[in-house]
N, C-alpha and C positions, 0 to 999 in steps of 0.2 A: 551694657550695650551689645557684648557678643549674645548675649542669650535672644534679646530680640531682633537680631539680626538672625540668628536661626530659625527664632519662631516665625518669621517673613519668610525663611528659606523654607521650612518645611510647608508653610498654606502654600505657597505655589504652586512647589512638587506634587502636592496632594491635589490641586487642581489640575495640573498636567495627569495625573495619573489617571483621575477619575475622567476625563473629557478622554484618555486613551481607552479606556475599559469602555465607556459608552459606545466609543466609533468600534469596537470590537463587537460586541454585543450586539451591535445593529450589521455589523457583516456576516457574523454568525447565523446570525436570523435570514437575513438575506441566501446566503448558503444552505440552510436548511431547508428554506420553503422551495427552493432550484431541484436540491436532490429528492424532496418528494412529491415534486409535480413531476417525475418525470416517469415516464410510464416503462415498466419493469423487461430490459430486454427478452426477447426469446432467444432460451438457447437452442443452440443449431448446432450439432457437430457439420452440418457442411459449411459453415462460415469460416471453421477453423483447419479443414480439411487441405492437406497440403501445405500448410503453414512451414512445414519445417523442408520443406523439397530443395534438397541444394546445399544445405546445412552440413557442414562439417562436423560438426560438436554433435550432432542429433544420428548423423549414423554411425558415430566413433560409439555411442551411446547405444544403439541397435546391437553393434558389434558385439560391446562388453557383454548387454546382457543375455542375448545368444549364447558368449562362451560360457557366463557365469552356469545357464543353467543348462547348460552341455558337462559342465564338471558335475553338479548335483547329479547327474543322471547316468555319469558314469560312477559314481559312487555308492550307485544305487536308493538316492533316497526320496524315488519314484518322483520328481518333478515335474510335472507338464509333459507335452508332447518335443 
């Protein structure tokens, strides 16, 4: 009796499983056909321009790499301007 009580457990599951993998399947699809009807942006560095104006992390970041290659170039190992 336990063995066919599992064999009723497993058809279930496996029914629940497959009816989850279908609705998957059909979302995926659905996602798919979204991302490529959609028409490819342009890049624009003016879209992005200013993004960081105000940012603290972004000029601590200016800062570092100013000194870093302030050190290269007093070390002489000709970096940049």
């Amino acid at each position: 009796m336990e063995f066919l009580g599992a064999l009723v457990y497993l058809f279930g599951m496996s029914q629940t499983l497959e009816k989850r993998v279908e609705e998957l399947e059909h979302k995926l699809a659905e996602l798919t056909k979204s991302v490529t009807a959609r028409k490819p942006r342009k890049k624009d560095w003016k879209r992005t321009f200013g993004l960081s104006r105000g940012d603290d992390g972004f000029k601590e970041m200016v800062i570092l790499g100013r000194q870093y290659r302030q050190s290269l170039r007093d070390k002489g190992n000709g970096a940049g301007s």
